[in-house]
PAVO-126386 format. One record per atom (N, C-alpha, C): atom name; x negated, y, z negated; residue number from 1. Coordinates in steps of 0.1 Angstrom, whole numbers, plus 5000, padded with zeros to 4 digits. Last residue first. Example, Ala and Ser with C-alpha at 12.3 -4.5 7.8 and 13.67 -1.06 7.14 Angstrom:
% PAVO-126386
SITE atom east north   up seq
SITE    N 4872  4978 4929   2
SITE   CA 4863  4989 4929   2
SITE    C 4871  5000 4921   2
SITE    N 4868  4943 4922   1
SITE   CA 4877  4955 4922   1
SITE    C 4868  4967 4922   1
% end
This chain:
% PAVO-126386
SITE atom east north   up seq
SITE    N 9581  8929 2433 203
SITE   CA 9574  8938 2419 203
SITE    C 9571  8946 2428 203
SITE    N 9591  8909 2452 202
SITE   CA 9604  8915 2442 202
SITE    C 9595  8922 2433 202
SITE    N 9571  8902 2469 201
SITE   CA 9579  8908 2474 201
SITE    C 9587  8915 2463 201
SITE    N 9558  8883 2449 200
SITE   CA 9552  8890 2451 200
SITE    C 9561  8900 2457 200
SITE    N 9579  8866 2449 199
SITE   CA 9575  8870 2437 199
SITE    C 9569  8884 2440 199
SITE    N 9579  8853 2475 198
SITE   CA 9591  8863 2471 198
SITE    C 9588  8867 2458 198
SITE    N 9554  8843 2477 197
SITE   CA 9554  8854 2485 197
SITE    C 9572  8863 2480 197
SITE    N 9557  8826 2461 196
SITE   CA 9546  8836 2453 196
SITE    C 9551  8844 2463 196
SITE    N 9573  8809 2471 195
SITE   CA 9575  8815 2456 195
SITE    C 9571  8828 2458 195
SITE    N 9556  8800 2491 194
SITE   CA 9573  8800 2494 194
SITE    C 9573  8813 2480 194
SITE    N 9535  8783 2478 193
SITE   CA 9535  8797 2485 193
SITE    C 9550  8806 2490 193
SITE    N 9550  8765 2465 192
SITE   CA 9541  8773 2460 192
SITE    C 9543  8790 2468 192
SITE    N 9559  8755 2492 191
SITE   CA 9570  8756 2486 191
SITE    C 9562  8763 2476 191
SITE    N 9529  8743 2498 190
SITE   CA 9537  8754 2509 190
SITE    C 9551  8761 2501 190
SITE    N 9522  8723 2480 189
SITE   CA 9518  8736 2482 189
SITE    C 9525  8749 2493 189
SITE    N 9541  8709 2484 188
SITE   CA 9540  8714 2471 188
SITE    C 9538  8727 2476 188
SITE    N 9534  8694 2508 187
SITE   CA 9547  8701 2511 187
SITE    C 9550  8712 2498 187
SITE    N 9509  8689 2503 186
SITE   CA 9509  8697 2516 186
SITE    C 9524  8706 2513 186
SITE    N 9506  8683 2469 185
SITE   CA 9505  8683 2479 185
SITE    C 9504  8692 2495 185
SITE    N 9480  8694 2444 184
SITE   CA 9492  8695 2449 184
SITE    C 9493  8686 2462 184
SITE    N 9468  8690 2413 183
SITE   CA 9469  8683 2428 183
SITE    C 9482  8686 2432 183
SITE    N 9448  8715 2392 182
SITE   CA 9460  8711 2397 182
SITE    C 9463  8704 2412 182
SITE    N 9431  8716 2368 181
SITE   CA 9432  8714 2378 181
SITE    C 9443  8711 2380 181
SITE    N 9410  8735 2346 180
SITE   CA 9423  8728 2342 180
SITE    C 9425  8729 2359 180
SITE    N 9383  8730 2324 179
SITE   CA 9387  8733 2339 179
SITE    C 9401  8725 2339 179
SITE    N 9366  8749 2298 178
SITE   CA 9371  8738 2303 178
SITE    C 9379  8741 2317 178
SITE    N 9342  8752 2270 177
SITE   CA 9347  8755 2284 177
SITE    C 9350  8742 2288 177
SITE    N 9339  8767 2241 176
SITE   CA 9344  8756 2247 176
SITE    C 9350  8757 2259 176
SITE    N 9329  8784 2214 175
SITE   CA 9329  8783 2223 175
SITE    C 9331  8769 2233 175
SITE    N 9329  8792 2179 174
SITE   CA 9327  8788 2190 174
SITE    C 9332  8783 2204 174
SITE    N 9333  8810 2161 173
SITE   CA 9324  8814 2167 173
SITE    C 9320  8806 2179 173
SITE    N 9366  8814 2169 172
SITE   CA 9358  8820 2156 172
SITE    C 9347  8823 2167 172
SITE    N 9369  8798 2196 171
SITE   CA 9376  8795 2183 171
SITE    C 9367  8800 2171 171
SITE    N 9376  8800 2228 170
SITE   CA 9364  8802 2219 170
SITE    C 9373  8803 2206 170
SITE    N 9376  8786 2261 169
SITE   CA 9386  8788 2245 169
SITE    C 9373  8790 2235 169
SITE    N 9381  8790 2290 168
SITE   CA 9371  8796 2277 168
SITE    C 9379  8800 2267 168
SITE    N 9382  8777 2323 167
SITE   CA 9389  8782 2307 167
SITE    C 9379  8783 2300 167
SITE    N 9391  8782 2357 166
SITE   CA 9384  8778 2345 166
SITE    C 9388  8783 2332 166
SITE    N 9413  8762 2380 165
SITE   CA 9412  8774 2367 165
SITE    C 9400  8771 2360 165
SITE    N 9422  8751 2409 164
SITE   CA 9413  8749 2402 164
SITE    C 9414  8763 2393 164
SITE    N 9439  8727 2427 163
SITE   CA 9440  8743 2421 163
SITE    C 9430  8745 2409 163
SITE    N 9437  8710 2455 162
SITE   CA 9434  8713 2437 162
SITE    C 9434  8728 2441 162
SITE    N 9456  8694 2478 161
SITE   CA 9449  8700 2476 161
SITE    C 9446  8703 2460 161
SITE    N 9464  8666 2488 160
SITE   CA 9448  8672 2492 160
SITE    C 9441  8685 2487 160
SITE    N 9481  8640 2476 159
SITE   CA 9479  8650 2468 159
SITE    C 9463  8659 2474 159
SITE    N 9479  8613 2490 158
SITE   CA 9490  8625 2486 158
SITE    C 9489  8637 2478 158
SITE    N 9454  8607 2481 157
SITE   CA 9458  8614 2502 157
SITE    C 9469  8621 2497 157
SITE    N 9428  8609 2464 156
SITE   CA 9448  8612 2462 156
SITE    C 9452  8615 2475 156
SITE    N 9405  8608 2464 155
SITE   CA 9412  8598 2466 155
SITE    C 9424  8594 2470 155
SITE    N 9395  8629 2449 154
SITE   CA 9392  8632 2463 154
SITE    C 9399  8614 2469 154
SITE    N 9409  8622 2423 153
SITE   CA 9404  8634 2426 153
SITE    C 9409  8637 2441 153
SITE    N 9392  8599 2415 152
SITE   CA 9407  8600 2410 152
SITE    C 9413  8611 2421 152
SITE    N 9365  8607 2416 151
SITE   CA 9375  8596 2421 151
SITE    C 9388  8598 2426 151
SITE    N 9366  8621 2394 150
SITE   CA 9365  8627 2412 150
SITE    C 9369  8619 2423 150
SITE    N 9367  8606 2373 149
SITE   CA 9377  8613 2373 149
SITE    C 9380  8620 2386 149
SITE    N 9349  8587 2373 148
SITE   CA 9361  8585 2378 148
SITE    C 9373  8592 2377 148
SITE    N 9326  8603 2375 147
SITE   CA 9332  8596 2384 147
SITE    C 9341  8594 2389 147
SITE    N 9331  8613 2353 146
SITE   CA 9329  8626 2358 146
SITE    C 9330  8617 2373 146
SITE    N 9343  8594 2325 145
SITE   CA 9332  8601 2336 145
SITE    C 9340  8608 2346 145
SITE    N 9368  8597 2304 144
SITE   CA 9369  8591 2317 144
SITE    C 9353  8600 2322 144
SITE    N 9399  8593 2277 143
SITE   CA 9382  8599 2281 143
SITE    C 9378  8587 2292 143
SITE    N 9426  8605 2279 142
SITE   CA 9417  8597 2286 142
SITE    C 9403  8604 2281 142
SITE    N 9464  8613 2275 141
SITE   CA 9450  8613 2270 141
SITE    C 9438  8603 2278 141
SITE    N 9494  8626 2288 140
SITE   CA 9487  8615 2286 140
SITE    C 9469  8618 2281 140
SITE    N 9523  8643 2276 139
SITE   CA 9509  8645 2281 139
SITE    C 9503  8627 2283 139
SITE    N 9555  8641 2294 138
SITE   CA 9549  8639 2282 138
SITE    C 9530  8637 2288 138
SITE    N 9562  8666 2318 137
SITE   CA 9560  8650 2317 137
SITE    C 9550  8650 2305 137
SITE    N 9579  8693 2328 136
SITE   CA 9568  8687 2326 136
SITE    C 9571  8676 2317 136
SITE    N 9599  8714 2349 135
SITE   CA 9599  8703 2344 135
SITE    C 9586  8693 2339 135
SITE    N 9607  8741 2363 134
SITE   CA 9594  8736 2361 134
SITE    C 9605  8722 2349 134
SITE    N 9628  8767 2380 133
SITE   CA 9626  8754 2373 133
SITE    C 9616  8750 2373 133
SITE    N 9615  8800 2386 132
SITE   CA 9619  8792 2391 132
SITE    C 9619  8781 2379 132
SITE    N 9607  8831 2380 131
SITE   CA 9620  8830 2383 131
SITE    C 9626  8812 2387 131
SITE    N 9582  8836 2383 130
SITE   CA 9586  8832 2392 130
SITE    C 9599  8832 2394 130
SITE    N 9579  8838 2355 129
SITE   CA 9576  8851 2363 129
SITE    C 9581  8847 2377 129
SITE    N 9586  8815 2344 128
SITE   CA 9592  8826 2340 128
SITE    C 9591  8838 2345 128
SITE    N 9574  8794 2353 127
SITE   CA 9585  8791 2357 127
SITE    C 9590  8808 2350 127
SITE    N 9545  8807 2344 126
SITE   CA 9550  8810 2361 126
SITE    C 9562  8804 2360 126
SITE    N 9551  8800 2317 125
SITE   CA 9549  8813 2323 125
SITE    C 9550  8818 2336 125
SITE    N 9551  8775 2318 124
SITE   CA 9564  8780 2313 124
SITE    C 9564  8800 2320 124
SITE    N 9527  8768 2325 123
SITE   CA 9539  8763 2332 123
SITE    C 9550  8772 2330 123
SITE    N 9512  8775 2307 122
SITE   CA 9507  8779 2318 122
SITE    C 9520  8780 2327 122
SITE    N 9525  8762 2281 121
SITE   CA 9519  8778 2279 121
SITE    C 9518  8784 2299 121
SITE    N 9521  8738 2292 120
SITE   CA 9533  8743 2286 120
SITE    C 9533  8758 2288 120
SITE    N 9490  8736 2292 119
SITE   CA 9501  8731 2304 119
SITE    C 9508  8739 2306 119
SITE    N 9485  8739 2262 118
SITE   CA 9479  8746 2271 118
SITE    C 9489  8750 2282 118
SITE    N 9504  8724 2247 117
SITE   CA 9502  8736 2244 117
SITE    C 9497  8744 2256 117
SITE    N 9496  8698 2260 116
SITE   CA 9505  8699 2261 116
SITE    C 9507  8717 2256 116
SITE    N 9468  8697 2250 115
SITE   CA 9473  8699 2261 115
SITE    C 9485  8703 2269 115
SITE    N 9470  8696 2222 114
SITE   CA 9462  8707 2228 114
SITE    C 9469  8708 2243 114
SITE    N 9481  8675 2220 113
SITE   CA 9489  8687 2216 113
SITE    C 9481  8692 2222 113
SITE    N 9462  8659 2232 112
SITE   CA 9474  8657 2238 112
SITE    C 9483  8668 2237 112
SITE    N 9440  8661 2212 111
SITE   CA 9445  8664 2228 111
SITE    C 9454  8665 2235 111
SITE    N 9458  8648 2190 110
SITE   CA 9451  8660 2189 110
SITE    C 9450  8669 2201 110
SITE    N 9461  8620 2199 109
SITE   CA 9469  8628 2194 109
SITE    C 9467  8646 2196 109
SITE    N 9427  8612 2205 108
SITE   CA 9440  8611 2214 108
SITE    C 9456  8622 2211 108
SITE    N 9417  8620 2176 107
SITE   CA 9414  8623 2190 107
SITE    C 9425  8620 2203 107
SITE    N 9418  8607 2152 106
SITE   CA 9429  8618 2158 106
SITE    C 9427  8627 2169 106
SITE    N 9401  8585 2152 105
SITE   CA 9414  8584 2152 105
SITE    C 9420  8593 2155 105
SITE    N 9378  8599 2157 104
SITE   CA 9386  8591 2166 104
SITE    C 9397  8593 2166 104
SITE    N 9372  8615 2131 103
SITE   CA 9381  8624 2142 103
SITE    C 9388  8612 2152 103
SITE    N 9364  8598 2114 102
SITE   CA 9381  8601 2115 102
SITE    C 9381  8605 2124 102
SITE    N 9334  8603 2115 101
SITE   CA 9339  8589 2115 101
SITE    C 9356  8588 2120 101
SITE    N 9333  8632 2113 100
SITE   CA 9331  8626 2123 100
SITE    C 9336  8614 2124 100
SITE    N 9357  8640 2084  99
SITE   CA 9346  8634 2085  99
SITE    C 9342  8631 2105  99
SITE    N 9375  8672 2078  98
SITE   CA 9373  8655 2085  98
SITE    C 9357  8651 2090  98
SITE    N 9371  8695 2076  97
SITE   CA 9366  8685 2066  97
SITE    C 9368  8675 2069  97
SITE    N 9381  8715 2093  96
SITE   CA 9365  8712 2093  96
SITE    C 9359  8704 2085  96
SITE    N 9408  8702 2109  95
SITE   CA 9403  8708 2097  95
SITE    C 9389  8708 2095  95
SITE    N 9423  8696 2133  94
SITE   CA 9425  8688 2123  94
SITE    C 9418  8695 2108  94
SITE    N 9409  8716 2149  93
SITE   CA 9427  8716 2148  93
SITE    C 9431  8705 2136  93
SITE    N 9383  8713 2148  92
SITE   CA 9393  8727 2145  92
SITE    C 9408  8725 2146  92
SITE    N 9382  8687 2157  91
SITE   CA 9379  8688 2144  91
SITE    C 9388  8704 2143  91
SITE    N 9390  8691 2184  90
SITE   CA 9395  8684 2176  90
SITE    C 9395  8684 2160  90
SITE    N 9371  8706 2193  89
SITE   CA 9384  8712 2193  89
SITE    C 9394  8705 2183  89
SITE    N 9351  8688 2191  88
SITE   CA 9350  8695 2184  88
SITE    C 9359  8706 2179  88
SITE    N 9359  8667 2210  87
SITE   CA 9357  8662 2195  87
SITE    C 9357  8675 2186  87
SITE    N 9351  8681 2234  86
SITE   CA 9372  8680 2228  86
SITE    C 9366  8675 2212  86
SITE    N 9329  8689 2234  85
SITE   CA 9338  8697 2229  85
SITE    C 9355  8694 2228  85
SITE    N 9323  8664 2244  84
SITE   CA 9315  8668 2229  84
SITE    C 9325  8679 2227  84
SITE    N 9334  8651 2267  83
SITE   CA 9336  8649 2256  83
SITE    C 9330  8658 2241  83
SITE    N 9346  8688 2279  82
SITE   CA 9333  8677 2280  82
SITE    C 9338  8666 2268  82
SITE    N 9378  8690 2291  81
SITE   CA 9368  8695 2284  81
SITE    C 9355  8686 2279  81
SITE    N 9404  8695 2315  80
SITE   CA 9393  8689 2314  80
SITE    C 9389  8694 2302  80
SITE    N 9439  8686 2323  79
SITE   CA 9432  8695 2318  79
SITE    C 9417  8691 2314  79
SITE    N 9457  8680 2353  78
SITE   CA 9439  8677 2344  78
SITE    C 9438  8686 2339  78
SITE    N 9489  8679 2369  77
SITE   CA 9475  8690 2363  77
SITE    C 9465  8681 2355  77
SITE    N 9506  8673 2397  76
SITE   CA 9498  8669 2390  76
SITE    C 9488  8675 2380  76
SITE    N 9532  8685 2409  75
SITE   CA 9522  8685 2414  75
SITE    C 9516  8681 2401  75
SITE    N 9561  8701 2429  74
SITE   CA 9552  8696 2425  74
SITE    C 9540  8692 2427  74
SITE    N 9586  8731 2427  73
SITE   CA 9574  8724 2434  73
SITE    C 9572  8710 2427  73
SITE    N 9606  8735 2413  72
SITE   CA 9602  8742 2427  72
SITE    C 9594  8736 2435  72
SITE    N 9600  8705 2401  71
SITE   CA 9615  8714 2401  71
SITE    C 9610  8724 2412  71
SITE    N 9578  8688 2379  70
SITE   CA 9582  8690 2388  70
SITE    C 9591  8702 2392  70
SITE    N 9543  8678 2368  69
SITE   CA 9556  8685 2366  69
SITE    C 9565  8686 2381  69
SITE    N 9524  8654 2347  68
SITE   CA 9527  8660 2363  68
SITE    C 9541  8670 2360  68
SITE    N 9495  8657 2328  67
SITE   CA 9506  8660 2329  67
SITE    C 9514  8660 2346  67
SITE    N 9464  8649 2314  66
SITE   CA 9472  8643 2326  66
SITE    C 9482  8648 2321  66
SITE    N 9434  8651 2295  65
SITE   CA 9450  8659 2295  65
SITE    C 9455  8655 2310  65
SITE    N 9405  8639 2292  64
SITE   CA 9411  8645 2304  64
SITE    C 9422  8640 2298  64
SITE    N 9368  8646 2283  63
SITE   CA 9383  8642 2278  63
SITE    C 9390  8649 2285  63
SITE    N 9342  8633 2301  62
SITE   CA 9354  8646 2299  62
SITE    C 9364  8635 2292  62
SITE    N 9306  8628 2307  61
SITE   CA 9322  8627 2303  61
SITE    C 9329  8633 2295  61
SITE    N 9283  8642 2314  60
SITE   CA 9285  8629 2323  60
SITE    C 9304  8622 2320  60
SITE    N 9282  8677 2320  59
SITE   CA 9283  8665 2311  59
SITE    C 9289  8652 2322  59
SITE    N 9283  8698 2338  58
SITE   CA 9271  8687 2339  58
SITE    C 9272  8674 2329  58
SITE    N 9300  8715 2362  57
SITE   CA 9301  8705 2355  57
SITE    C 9293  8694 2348  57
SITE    N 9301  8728 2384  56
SITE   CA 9293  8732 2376  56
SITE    C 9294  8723 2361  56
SITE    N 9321  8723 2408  55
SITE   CA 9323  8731 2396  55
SITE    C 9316  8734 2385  55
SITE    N 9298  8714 2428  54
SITE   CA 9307  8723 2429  54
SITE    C 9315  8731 2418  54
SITE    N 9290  8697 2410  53
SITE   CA 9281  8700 2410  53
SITE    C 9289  8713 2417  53
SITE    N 9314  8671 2412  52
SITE   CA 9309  8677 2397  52
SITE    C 9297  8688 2402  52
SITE    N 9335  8681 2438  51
SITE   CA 9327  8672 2432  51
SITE    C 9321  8679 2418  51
SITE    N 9363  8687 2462  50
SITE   CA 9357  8684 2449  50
SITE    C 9346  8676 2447  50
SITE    N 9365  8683 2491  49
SITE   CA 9354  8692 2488  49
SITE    C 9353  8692 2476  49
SITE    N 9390  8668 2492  48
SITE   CA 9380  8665 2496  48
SITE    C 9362  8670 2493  48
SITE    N 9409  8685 2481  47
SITE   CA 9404  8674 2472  47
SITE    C 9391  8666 2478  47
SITE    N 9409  8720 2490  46
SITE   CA 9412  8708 2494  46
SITE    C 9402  8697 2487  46
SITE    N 9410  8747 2467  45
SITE   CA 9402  8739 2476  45
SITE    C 9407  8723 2482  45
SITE    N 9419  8778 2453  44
SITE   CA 9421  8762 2458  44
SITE    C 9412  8756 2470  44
SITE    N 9411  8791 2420  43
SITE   CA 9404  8793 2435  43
SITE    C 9413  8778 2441  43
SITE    N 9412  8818 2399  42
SITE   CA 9418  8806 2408  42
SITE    C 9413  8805 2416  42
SITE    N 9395  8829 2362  41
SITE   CA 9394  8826 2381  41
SITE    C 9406  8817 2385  41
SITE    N 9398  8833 2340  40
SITE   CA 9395  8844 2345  40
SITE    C 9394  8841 2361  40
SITE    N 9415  8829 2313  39
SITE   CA 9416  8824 2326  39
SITE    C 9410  8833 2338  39
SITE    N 9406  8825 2278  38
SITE   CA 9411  8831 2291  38
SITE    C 9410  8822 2302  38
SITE    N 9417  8825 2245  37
SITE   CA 9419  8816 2257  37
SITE    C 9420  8827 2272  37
SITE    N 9410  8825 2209  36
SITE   CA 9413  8833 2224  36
SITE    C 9408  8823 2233  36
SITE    N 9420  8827 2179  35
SITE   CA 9417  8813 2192  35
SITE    C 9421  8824 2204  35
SITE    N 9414  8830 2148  34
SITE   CA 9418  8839 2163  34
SITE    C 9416  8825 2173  34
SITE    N 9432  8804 2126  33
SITE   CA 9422  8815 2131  33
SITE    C 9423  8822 2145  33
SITE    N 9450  8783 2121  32
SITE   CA 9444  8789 2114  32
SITE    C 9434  8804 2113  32
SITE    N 9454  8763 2139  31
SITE   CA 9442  8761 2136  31
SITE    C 9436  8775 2129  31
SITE    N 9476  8772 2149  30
SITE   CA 9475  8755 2144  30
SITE    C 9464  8753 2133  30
SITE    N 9479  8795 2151  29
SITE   CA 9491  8795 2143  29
SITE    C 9483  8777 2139  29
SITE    N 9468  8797 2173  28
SITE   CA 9457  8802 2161  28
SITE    C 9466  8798 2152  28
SITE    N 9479  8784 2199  27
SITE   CA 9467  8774 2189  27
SITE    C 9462  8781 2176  27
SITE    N 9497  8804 2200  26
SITE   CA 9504  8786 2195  26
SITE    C 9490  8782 2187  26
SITE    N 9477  8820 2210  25
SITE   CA 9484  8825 2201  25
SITE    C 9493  8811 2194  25
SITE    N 9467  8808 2237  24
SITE   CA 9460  8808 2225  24
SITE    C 9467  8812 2209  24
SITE    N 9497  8807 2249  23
SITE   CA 9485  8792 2242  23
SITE    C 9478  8796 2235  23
SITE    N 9501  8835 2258  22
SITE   CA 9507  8826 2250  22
SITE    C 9503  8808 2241  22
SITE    N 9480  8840 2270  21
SITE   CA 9478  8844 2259  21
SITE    C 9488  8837 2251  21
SITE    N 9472  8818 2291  20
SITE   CA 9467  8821 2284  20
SITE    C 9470  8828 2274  20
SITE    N 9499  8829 2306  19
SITE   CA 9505  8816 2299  19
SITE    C 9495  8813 2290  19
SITE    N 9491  8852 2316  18
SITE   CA 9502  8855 2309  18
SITE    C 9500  8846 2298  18
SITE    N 9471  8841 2333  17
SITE   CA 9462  8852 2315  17
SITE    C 9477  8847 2309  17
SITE    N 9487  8832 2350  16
SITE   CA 9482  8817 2344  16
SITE    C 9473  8827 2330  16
SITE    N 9499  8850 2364  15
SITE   CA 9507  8842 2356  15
SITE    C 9499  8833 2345  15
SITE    N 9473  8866 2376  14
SITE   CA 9481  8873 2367  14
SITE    C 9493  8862 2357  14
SITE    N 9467  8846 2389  13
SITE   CA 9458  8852 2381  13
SITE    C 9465  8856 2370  13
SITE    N 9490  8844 2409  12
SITE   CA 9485  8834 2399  12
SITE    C 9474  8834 2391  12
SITE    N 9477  8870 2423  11
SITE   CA 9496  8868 2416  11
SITE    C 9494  8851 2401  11
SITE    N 9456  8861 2432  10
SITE   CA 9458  8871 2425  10
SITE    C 9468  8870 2417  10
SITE    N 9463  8840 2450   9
SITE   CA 9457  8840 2439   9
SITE    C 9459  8850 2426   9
SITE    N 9476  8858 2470   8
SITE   CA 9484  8846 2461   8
SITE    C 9479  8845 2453   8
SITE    N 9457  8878 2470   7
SITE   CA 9471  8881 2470   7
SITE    C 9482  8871 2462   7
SITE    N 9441  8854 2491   6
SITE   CA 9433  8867 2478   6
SITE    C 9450  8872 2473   6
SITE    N 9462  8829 2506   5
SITE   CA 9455  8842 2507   5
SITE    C 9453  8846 2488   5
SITE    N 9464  8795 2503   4
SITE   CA 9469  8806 2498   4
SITE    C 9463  8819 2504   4
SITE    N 9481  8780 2533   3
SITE   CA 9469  8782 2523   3
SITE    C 9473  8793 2520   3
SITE    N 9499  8773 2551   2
SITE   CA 9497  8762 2544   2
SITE    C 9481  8767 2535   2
SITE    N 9525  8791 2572   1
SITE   CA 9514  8794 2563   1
SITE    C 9511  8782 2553   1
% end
């Protein structure tokens, strides 16, 4: 078996709300307020078939969260969110009184916790419902087009397939969508599925 079935998904539906609620609840403790975070889809697709118009994607650039992790599996994650709303996630985690001129500066930093929060939150939750080791890699920060981030993407021979999540962090009144992606390999992904089917077997 080298693809997931409705079933696997499903099962990783259910880990990735888990690791959702645990991140939004880290972020309200940051930022002071409710911060709800869902995960309402998985879907995998081979890196070939990614592009911006397939995921609905229209801003021309994303601030992109790089983490790789390892231990049952591995595999590479993106956390995505348009440039305009990491700036603005930004400003909610730094305070609504920083001036636009500062956020720069605490734009890289900022992300990176965010990211690392999210990841962490996602990771820790299937290394916990799975019963398996996960090991993740200090975050890295990028603002990068929509080019070269598909680039990046549909380029990776070692890495064909993505795991694709969408996200909706809404913070008070607003609202921020983002796509958190995962490159797996051939051998990743089959040791993935290895899991989910004894996960699934043991509930």
């Amino acid at each position: 078996m080298n693809s997931l079935t409705e079933l696997h998904l499903d099962a990783l539906s259910e880990v990735f709300n888990v690791g959702a609620g645990r991140a939004a609840a880290s972020l309200s403790d940051i930022v002071g307020e409710e911060v709800r975070l869902s995960v309402p889809s998985v879907e995998i697709r081979k890196s070939s078939e990614i592009d911006v118009s397939s995921m609905g994607l229209q801003s021309e650039r994303f601030g992109a969260v790089h983490q790789t992790f390892s231990g049952s599996f591995e595999a590479e994650a993106i956390l995505l969110f348009t440039e305009e709303h990491a700036l603005e996630i930004v400003r909610d985690m730094m305070g609504s009184q920083i001036s636009l001129e500062d956020l720069a500066e605490f734009e890289q930093e900022a992300m990176c916790e965010l990211g690392n929060i999210i990841l962490n939150a996602c990771l820790s939750a299937m290394a916990d419902m799975l019963n398996i080791p996960l090991n993740c890699s200090l975050p890295d920060y990028s603002v990068a087009t929509t080019e070269e981030i598909f680039r990046r993407v549909s380029d990776d021979l070692d890495q064909p397939y993505v795991l694709l999540l969408h996200i909706d962090l809404a913070i008070e009144r607003r609202h921020s969508e983002g796509h958190l992606i995962f490159l797996l390999s051939s051998t990743s992904l089959k040791d993935l599925i290895i899991q989910l089917e004894r996960f699934l077997g043991a509930v």
